[in-house]
PDB file with SEQRES, HELIX, SHEET and CRYST1 records, atoms N, CA, C and O in Angstrom:
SEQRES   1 A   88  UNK UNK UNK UNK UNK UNK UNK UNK UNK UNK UNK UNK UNK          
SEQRES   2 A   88  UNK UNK UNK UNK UNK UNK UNK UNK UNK UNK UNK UNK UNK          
SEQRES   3 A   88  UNK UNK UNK UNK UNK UNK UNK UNK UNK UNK UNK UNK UNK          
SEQRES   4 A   88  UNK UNK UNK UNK UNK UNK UNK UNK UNK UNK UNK UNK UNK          
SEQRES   5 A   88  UNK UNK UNK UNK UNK UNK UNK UNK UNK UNK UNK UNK UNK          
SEQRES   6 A   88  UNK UNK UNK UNK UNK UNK UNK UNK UNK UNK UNK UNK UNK          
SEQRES   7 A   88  UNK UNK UNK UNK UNK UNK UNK UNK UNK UNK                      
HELIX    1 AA1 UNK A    8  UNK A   23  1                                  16    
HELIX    2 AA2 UNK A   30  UNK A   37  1                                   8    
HELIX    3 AA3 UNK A   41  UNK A   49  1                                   9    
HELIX    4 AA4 UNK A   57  UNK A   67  1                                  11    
HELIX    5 AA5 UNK A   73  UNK A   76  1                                   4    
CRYST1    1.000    1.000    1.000  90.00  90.00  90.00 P 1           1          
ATOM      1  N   UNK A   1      33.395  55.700  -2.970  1.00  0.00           N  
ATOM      2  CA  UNK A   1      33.329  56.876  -2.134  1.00  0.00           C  
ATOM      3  C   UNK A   1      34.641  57.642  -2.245  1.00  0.00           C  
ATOM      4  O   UNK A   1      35.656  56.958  -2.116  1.00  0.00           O  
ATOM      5  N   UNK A   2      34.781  58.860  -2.447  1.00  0.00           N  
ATOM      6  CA  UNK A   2      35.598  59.810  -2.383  1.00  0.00           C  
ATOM      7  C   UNK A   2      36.181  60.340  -1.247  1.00  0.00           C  
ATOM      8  O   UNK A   2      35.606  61.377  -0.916  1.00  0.00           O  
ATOM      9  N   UNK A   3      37.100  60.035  -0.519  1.00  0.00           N  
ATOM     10  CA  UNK A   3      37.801  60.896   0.401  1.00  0.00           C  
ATOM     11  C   UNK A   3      38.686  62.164  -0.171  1.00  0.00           C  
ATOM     12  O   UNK A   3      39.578  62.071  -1.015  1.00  0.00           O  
ATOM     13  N   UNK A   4      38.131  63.662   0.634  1.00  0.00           N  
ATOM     14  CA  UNK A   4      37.933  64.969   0.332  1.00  0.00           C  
ATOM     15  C   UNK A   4      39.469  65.153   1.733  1.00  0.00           C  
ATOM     16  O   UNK A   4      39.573  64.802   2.908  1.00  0.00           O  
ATOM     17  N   UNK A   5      40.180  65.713   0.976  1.00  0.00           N  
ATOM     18  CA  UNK A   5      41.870  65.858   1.831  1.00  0.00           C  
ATOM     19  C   UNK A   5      41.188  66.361   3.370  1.00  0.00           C  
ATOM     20  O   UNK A   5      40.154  66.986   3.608  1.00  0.00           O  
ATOM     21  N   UNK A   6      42.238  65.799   4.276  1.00  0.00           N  
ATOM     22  CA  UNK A   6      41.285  66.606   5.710  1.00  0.00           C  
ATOM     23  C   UNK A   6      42.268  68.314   5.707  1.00  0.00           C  
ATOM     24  O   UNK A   6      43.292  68.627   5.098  1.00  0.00           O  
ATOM     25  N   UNK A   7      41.691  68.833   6.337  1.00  0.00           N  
ATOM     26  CA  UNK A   7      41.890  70.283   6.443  1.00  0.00           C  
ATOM     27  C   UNK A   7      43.206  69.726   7.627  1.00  0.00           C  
ATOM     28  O   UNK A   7      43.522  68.677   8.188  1.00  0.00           O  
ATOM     29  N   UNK A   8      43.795  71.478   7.551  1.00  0.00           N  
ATOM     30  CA  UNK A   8      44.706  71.308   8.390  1.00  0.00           C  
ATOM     31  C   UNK A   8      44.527  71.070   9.643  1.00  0.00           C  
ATOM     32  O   UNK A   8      45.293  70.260  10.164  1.00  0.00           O  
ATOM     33  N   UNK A   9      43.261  71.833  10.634  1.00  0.00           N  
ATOM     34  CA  UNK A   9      43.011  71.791  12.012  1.00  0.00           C  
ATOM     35  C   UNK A   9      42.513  69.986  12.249  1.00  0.00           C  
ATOM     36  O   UNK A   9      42.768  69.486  13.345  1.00  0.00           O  
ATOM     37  N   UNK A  10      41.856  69.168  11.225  1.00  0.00           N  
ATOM     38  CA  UNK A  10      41.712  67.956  11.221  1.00  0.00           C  
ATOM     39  C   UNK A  10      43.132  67.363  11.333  1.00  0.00           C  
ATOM     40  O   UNK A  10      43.222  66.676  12.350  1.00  0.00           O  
ATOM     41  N   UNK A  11      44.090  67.402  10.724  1.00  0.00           N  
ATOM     42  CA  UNK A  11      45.530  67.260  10.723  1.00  0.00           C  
ATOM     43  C   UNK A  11      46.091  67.359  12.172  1.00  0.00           C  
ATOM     44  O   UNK A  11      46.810  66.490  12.664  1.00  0.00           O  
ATOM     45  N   UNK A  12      45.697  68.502  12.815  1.00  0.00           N  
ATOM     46  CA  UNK A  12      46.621  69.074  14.129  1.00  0.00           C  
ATOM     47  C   UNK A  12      45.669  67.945  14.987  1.00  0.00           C  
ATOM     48  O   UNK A  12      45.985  67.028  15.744  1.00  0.00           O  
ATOM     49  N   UNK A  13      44.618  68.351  14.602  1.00  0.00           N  
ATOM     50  CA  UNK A  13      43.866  67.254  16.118  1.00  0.00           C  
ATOM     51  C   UNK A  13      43.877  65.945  16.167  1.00  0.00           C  
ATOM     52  O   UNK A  13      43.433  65.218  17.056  1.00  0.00           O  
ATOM     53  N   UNK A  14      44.600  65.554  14.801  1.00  0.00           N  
ATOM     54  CA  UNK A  14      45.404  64.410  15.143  1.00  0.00           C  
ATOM     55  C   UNK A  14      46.502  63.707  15.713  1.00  0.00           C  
ATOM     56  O   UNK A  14      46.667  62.579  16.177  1.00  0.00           O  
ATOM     57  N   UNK A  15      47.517  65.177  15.458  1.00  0.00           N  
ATOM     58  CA  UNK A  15      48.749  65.200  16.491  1.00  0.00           C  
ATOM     59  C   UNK A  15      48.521  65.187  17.762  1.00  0.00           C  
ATOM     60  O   UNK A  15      49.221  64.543  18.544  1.00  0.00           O  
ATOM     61  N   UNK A  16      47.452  65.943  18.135  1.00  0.00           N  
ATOM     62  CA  UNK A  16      47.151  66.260  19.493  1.00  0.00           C  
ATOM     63  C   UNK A  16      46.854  64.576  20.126  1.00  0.00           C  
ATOM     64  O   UNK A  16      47.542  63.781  20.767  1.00  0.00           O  
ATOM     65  N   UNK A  17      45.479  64.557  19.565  1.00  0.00           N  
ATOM     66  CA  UNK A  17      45.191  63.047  19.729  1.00  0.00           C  
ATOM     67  C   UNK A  17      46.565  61.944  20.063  1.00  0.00           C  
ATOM     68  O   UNK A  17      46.786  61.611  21.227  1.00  0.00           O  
ATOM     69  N   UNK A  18      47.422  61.445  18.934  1.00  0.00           N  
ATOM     70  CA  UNK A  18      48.278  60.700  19.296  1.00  0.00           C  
ATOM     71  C   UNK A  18      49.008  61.386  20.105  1.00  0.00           C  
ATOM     72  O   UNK A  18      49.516  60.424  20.680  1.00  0.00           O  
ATOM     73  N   UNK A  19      49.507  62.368  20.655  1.00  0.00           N  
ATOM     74  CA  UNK A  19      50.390  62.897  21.821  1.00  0.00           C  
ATOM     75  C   UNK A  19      49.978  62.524  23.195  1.00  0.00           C  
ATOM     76  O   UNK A  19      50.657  62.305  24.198  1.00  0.00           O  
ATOM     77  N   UNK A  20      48.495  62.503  22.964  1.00  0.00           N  
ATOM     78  CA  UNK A  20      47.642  62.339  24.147  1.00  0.00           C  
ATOM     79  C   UNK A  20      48.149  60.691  24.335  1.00  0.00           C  
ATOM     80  O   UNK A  20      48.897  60.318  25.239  1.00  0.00           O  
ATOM     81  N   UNK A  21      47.598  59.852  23.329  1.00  0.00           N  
ATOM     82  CA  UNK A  21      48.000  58.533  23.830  1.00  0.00           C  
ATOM     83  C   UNK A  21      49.304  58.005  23.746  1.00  0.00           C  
ATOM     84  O   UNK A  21      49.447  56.806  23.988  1.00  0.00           O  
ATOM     85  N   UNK A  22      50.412  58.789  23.403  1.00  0.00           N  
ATOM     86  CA  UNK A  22      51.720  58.210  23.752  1.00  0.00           C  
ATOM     87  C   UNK A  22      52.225  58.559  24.924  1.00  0.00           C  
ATOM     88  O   UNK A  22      52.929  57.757  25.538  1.00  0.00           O  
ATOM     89  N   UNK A  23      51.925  59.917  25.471  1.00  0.00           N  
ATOM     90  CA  UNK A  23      51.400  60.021  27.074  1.00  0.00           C  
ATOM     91  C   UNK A  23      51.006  59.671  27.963  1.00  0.00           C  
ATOM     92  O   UNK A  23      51.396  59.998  29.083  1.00  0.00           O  
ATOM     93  N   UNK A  24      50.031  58.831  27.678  1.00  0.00           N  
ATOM     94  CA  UNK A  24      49.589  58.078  28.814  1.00  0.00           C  
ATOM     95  C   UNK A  24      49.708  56.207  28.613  1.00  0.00           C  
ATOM     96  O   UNK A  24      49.434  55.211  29.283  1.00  0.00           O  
ATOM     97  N   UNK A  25      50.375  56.574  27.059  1.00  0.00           N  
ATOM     98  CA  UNK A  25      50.853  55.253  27.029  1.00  0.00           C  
ATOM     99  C   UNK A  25      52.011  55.064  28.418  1.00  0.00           C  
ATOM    100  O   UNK A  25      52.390  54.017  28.943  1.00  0.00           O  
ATOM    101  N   UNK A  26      52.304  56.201  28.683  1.00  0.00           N  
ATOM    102  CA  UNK A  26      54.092  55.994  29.298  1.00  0.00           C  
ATOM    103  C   UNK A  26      54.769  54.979  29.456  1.00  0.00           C  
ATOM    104  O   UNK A  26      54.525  54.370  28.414  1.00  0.00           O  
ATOM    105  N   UNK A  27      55.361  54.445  29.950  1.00  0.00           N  
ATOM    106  CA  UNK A  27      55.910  53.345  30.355  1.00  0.00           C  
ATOM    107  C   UNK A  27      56.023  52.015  29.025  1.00  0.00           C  
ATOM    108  O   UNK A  27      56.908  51.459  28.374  1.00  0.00           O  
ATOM    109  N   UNK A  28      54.305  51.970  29.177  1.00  0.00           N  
ATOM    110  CA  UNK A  28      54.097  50.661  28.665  1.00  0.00           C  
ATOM    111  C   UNK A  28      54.309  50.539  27.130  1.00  0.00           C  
ATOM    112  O   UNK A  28      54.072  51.484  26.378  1.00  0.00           O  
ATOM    113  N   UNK A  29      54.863  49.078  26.606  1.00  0.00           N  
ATOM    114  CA  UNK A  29      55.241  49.475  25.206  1.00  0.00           C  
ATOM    115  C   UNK A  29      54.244  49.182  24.228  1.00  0.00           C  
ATOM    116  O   UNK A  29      53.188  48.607  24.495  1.00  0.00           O  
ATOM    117  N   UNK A  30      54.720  49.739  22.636  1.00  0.00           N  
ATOM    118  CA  UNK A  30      53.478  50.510  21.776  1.00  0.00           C  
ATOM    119  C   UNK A  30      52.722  48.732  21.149  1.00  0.00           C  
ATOM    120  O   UNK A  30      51.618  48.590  20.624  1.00  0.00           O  
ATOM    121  N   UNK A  31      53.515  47.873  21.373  1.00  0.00           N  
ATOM    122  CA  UNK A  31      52.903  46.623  20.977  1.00  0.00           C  
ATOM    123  C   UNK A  31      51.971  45.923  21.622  1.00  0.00           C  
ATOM    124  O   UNK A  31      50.940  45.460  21.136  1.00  0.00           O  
ATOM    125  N   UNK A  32      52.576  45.808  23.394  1.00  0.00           N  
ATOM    126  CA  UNK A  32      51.965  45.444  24.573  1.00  0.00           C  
ATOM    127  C   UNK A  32      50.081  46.275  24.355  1.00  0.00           C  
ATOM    128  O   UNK A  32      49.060  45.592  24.272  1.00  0.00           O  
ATOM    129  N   UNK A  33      50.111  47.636  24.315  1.00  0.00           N  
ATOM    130  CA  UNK A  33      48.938  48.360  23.890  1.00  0.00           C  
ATOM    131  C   UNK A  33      48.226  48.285  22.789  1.00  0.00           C  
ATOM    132  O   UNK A  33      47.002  48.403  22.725  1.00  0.00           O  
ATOM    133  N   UNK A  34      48.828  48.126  22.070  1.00  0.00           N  
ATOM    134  CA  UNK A  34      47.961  48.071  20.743  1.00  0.00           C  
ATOM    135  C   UNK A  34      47.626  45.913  20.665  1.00  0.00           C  
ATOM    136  O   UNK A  34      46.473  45.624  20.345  1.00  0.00           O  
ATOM    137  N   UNK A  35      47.982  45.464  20.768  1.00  0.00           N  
ATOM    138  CA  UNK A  35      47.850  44.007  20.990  1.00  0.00           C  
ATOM    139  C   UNK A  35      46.187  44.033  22.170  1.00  0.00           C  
ATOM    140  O   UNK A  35      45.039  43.649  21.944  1.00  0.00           O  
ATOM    141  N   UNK A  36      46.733  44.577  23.212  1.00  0.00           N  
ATOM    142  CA  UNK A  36      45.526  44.419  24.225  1.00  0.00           C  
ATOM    143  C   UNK A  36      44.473  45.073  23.594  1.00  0.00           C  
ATOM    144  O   UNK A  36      43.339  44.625  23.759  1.00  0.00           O  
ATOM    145  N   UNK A  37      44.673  46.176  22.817  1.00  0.00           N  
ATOM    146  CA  UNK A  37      43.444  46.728  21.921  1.00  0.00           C  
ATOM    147  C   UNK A  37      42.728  46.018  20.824  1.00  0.00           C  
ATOM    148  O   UNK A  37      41.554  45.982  20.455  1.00  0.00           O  
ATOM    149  N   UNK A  38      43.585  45.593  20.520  1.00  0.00           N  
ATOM    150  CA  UNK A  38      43.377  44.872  19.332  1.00  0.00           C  
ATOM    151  C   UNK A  38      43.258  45.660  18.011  1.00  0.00           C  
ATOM    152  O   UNK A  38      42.307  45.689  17.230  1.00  0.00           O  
ATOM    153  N   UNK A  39      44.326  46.226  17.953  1.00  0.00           N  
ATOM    154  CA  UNK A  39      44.763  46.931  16.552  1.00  0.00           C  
ATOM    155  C   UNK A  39      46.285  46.357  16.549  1.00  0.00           C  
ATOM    156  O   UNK A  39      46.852  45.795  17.486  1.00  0.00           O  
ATOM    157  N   UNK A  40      46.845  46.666  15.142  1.00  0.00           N  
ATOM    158  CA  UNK A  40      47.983  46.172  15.123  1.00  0.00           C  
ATOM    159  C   UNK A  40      49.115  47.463  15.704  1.00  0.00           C  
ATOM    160  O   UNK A  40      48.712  48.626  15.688  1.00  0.00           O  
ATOM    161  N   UNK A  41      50.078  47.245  16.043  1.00  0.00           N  
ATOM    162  CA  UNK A  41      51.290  48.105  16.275  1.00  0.00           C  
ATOM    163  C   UNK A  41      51.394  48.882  15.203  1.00  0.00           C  
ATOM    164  O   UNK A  41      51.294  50.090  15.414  1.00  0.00           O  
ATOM    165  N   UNK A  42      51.587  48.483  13.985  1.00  0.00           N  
ATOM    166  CA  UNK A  42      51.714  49.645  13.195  1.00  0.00           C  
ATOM    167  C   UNK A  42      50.357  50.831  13.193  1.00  0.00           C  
ATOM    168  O   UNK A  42      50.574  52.041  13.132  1.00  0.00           O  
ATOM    169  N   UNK A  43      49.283  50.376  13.253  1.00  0.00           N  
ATOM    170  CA  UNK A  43      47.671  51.118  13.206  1.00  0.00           C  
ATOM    171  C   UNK A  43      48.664  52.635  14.732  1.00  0.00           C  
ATOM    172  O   UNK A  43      49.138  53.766  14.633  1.00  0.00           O  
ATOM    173  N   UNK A  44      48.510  51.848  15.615  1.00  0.00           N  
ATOM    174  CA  UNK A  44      48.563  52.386  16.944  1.00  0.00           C  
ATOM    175  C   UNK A  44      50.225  53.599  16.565  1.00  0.00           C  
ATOM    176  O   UNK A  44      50.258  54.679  17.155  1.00  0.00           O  
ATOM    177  N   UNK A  45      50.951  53.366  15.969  1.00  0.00           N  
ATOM    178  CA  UNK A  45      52.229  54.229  15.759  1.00  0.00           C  
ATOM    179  C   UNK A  45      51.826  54.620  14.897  1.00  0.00           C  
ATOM    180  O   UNK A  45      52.259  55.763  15.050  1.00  0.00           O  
ATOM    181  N   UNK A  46      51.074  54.681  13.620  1.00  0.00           N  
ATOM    182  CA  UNK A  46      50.371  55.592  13.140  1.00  0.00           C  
ATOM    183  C   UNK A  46      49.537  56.834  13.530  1.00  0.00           C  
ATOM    184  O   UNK A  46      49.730  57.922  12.987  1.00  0.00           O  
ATOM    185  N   UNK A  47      48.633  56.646  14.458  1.00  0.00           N  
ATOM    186  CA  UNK A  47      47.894  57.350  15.606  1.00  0.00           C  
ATOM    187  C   UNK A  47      48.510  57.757  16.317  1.00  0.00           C  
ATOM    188  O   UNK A  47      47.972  58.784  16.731  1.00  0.00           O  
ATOM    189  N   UNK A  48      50.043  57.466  17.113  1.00  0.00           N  
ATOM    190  CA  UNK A  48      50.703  58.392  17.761  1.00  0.00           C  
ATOM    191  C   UNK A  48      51.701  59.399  17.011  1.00  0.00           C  
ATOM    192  O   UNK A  48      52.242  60.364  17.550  1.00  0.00           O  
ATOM    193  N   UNK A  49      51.833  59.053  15.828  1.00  0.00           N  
ATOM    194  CA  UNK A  49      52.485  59.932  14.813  1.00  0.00           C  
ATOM    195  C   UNK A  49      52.021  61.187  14.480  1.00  0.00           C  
ATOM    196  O   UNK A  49      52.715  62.201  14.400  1.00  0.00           O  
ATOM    197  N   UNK A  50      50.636  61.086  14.255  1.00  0.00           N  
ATOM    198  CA  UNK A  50      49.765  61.525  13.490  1.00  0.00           C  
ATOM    199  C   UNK A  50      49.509  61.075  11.730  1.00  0.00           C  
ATOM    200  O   UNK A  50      48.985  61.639  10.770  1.00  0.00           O  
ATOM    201  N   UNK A  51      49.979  60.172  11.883  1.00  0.00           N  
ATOM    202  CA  UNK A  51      49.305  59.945  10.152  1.00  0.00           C  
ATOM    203  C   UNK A  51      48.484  59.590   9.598  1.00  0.00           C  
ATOM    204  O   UNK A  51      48.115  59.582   8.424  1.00  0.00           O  
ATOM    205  N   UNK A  52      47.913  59.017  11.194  1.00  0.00           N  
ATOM    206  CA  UNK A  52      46.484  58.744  10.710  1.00  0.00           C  
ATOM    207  C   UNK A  52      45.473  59.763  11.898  1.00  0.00           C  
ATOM    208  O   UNK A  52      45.096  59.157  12.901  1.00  0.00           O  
ATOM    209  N   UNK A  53      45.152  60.940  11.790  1.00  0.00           N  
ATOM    210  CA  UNK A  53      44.545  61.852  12.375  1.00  0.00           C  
ATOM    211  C   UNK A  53      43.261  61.447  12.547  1.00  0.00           C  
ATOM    212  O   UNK A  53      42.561  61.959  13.420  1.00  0.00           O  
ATOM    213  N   UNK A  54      42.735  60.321  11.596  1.00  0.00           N  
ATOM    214  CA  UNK A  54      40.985  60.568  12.141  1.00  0.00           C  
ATOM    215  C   UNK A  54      40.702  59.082  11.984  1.00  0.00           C  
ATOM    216  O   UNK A  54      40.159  58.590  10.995  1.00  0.00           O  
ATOM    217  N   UNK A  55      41.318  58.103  13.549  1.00  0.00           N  
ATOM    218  CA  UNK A  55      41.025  56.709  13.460  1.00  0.00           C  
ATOM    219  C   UNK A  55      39.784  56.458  13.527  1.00  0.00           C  
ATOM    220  O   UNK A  55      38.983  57.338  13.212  1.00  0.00           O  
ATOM    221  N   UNK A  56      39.405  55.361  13.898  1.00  0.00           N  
ATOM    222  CA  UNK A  56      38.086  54.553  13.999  1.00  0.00           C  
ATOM    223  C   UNK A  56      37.397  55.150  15.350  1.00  0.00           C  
ATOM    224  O   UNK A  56      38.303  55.280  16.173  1.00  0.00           O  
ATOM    225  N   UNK A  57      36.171  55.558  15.894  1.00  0.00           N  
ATOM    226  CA  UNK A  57      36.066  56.235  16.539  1.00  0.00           C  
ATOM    227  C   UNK A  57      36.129  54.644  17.986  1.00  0.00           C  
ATOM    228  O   UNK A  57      36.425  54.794  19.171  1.00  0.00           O  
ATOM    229  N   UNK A  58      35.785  53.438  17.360  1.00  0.00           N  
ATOM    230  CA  UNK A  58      36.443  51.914  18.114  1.00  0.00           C  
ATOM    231  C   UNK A  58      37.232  51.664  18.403  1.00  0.00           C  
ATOM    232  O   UNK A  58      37.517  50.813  19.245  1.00  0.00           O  
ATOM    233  N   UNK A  59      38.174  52.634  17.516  1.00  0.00           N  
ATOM    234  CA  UNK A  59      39.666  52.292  18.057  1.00  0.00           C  
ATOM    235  C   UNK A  59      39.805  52.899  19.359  1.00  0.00           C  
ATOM    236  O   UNK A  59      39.963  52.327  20.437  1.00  0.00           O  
ATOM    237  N   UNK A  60      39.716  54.284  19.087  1.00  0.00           N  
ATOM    238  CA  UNK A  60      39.833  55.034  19.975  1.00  0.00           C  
ATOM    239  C   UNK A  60      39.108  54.708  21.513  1.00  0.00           C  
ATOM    240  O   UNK A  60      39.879  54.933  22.447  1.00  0.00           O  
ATOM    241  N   UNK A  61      38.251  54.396  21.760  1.00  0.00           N  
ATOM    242  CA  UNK A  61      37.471  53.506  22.541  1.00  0.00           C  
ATOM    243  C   UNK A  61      38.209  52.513  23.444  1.00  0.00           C  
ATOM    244  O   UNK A  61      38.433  52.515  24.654  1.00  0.00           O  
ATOM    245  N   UNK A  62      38.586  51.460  22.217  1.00  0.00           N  
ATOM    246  CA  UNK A  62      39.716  50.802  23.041  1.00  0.00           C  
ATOM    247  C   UNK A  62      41.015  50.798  23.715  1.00  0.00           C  
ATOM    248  O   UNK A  62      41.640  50.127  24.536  1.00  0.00           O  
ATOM    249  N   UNK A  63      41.139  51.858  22.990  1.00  0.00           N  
ATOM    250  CA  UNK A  63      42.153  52.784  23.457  1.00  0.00           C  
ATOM    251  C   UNK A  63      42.443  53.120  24.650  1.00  0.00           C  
ATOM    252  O   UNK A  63      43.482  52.889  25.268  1.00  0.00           O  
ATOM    253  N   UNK A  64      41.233  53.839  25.083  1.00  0.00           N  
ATOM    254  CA  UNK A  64      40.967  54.428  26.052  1.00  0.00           C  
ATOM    255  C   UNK A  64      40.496  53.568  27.416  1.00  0.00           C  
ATOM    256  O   UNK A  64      40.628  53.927  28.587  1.00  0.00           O  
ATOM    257  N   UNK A  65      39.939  52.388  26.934  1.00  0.00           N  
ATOM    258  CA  UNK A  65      40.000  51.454  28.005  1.00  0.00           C  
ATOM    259  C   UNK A  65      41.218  50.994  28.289  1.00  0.00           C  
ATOM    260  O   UNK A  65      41.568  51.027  29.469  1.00  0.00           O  
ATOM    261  N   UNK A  66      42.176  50.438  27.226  1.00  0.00           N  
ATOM    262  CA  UNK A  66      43.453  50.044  27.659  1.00  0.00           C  
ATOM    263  C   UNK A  66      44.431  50.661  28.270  1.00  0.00           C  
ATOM    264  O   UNK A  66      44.976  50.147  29.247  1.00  0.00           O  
ATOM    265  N   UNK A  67      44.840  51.999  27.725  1.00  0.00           N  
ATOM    266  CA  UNK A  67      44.953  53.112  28.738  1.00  0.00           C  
ATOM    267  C   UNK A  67      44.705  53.422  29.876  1.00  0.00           C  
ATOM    268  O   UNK A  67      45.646  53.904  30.508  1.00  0.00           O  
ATOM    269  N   UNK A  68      43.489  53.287  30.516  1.00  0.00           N  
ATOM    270  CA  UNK A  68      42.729  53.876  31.363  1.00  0.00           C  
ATOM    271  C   UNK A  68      42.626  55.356  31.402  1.00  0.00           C  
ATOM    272  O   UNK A  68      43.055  55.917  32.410  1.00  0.00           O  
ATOM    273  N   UNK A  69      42.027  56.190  30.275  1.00  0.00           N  
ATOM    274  CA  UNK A  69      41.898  57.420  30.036  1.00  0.00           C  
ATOM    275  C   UNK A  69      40.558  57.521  29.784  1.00  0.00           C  
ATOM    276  O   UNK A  69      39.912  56.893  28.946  1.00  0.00           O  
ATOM    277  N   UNK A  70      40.081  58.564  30.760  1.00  0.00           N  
ATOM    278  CA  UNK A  70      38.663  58.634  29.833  1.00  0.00           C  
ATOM    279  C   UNK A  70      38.289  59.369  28.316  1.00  0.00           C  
ATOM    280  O   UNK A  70      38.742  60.315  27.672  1.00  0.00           O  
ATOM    281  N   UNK A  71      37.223  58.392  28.147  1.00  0.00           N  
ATOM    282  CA  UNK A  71      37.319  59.003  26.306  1.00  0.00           C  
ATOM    283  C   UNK A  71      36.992  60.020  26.229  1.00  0.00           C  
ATOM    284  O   UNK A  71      36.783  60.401  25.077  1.00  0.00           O  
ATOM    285  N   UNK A  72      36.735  61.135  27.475  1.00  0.00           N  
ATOM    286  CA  UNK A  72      36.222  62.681  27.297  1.00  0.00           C  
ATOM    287  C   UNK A  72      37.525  63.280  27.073  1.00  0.00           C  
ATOM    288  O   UNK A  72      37.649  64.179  26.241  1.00  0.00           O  
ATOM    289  N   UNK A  73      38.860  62.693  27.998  1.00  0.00           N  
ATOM    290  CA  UNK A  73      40.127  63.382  27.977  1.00  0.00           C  
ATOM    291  C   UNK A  73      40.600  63.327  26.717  1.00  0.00           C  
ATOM    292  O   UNK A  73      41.275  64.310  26.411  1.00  0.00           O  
ATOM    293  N   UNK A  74      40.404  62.087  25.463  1.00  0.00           N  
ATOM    294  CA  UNK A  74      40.954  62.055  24.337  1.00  0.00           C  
ATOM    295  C   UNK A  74      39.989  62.504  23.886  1.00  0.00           C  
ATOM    296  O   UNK A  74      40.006  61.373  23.399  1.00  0.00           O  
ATOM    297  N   UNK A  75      38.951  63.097  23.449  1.00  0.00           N  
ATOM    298  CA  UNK A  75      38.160  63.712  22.663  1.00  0.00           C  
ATOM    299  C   UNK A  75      38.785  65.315  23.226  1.00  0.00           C  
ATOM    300  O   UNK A  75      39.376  66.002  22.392  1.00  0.00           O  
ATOM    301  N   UNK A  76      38.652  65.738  24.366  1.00  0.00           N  
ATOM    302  CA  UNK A  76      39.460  66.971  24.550  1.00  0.00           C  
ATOM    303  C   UNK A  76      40.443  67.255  23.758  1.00  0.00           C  
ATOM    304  O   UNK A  76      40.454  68.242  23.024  1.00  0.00           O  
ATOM    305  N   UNK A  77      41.611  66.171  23.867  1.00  0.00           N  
ATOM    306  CA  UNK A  77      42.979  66.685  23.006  1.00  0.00           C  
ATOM    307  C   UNK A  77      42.843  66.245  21.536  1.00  0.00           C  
ATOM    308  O   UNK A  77      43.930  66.165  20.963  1.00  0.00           O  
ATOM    309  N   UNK A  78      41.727  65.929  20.766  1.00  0.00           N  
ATOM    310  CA  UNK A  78      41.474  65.592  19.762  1.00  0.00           C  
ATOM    311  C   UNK A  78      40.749  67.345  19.461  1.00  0.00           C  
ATOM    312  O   UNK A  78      41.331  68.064  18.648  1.00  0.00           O  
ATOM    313  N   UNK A  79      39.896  67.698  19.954  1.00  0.00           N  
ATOM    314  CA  UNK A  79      39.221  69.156  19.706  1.00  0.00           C  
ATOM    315  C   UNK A  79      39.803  70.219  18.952  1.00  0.00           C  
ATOM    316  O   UNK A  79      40.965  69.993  18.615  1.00  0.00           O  
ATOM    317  N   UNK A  80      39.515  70.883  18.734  1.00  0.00           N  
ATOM    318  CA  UNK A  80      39.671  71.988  18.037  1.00  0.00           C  
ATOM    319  C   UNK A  80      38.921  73.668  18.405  1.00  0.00           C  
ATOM    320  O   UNK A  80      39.036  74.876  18.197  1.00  0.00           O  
ATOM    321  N   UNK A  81      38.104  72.604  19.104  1.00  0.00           N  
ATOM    322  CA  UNK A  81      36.997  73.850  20.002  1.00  0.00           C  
ATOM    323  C   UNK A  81      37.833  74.324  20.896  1.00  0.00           C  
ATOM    324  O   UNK A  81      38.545  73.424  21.343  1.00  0.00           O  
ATOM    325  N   UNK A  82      38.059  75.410  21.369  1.00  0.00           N  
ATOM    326  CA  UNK A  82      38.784  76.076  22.433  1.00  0.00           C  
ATOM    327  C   UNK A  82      37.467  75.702  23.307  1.00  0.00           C  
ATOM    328  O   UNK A  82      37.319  74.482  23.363  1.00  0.00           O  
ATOM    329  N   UNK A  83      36.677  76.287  23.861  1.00  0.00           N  
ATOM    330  CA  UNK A  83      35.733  76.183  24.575  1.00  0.00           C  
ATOM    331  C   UNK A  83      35.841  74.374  25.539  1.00  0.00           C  
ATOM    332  O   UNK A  83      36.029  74.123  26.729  1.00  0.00           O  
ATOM    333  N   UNK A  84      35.651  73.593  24.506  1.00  0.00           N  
ATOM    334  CA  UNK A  84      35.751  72.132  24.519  1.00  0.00           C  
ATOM    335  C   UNK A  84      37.212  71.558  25.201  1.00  0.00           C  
ATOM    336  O   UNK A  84      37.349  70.508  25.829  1.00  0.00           O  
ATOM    337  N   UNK A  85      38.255  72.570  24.881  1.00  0.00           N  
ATOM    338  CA  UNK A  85      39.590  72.326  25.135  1.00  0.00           C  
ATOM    339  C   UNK A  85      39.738  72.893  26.863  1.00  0.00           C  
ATOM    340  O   UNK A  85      40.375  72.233  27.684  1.00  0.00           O  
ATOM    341  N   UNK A  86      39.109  74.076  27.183  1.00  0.00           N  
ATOM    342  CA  UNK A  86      39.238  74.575  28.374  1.00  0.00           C  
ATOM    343  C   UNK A  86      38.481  73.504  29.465  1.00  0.00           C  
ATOM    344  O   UNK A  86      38.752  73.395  30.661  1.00  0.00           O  
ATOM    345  N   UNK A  87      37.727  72.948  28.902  1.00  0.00           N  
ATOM    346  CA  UNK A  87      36.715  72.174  29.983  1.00  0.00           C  
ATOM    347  C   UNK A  87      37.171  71.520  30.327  1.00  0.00           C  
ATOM    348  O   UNK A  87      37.928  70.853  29.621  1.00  0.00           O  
ATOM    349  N   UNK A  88      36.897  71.125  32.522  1.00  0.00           N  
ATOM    350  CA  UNK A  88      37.275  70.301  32.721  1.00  0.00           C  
ATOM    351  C   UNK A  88      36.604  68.620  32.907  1.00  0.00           C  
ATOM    352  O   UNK A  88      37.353  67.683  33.181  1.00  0.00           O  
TER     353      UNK A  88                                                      
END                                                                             
């Protein structure tokens, strides 16, 4: 299978995305979270970097449980839709 480069707005809504969860990571540290998720630390500082813009949509999931964010709020800052972005 061929992976086709992601576009730039795929790119940004990845930044967005990891901004979102190093945010509400606050406090807690990036190992402690990604351990309870069950991804590795590096996966999870990837995703708050942005270098990896378009994780597992499981990851993200767990994410969001470990967090306690709902997965509508990280699909928001993942968007690209303005419309999608205004909603509360």
């Amino acid at each position: 299978m061929v992976r086709h480069p992601l576009a730039p707005e795929q790119i940004e809504a990845g930044r967005r995305l990891g901004a979102a969860l190093r945010s509400a990571r606050s406090g807690r540290s990036l190992v402690d979270v990604a351990l309870t998720a069950g991804i590795s630390p590096e996966t999870l500082r990837k995703i708050e970097t942005g270098r990896l813009p378009t994780p597992a949509f499981g990851t993200i999931v767990r994410l969001s449980e470990v967090l306690g964010v709902p997965l509508s709020d990280l699909a928001r800052a993942w968007s690209t839709d303005p419309a999608l972005s205004r909603a509360s």
